[in-house]
N, C-alpha and C positions, 0 to 999 in steps of 0.2 A: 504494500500500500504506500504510494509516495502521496506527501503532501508539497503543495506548493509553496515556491519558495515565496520569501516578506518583498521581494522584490514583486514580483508579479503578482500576489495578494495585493500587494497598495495599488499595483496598477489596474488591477479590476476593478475595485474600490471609485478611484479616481476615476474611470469612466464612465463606473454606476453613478457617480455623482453627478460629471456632466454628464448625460443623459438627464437625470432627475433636474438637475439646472434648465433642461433647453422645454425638458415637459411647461414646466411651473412658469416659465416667463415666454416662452415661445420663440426665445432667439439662443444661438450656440456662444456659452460665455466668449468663444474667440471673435464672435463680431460686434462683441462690448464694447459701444466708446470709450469705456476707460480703459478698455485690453488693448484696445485700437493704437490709445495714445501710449501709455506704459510699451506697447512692443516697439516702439522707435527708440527707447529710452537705453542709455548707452554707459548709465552710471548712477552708482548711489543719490548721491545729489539732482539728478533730473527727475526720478521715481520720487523720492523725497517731494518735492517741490509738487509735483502731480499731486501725490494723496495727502499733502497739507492744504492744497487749494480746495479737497474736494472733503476736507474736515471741518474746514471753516464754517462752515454754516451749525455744525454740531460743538465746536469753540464758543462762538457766538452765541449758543441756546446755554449750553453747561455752566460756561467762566474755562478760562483756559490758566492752567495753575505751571504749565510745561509740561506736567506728563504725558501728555495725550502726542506730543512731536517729539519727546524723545523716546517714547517707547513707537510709534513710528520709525524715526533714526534707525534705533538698535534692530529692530523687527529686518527692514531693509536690505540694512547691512547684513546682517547673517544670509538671509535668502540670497542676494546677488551674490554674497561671497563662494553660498555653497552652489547657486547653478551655474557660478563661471569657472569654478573646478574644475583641472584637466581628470583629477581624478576622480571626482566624484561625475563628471560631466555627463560620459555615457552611461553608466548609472541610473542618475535621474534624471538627466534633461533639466530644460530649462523650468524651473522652479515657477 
């Protein structure tokens, strides 16, 4: 009896997800204007700057105390650091 490996479990996972993403809103999260824009995006700092623009309205309701754009920052930085890994790259792909 083989079971499958955590590689290919997460990426069944991740597909059942999108799929259930494109049921529930009716479009494929890849032709998401903010996927749209974040895929041109070429550095921590330009990702950053997107999903601070696109917080702002959620700043403005709360009170912005910094938490909310540095765990942004720190969030970022790990995910791009890990989907630009030569070694983790083929792996997982782009994060």
């Amino acid at each position: 009896m083989s079971h499958p490996s955590p590689s290919s479990s997460f990426n069944l996972l991740f597909e059942i997800a999108l799929q259930n993403y494109e049921k529930q809103t009716g479009m494929k999260l890849v032709d998401h204007p903010l996927a749209k824009q974040l895929e041109i995006c070429n550095s921590v700092d330009c990702i950053t700057a997107i999903l601070q623009e696109k917080a702002q309205p959620f700043r403005e309701l709360r009170g912005d105390d910094g938490k909310l754009t540095k765990s942004l920052q720190s969030t970022v930085h790990v995910l791009y650091t890990v989907s630009t890994s030569t070694a983790l790259g083929e792996g997982i792909g782009l994060v």
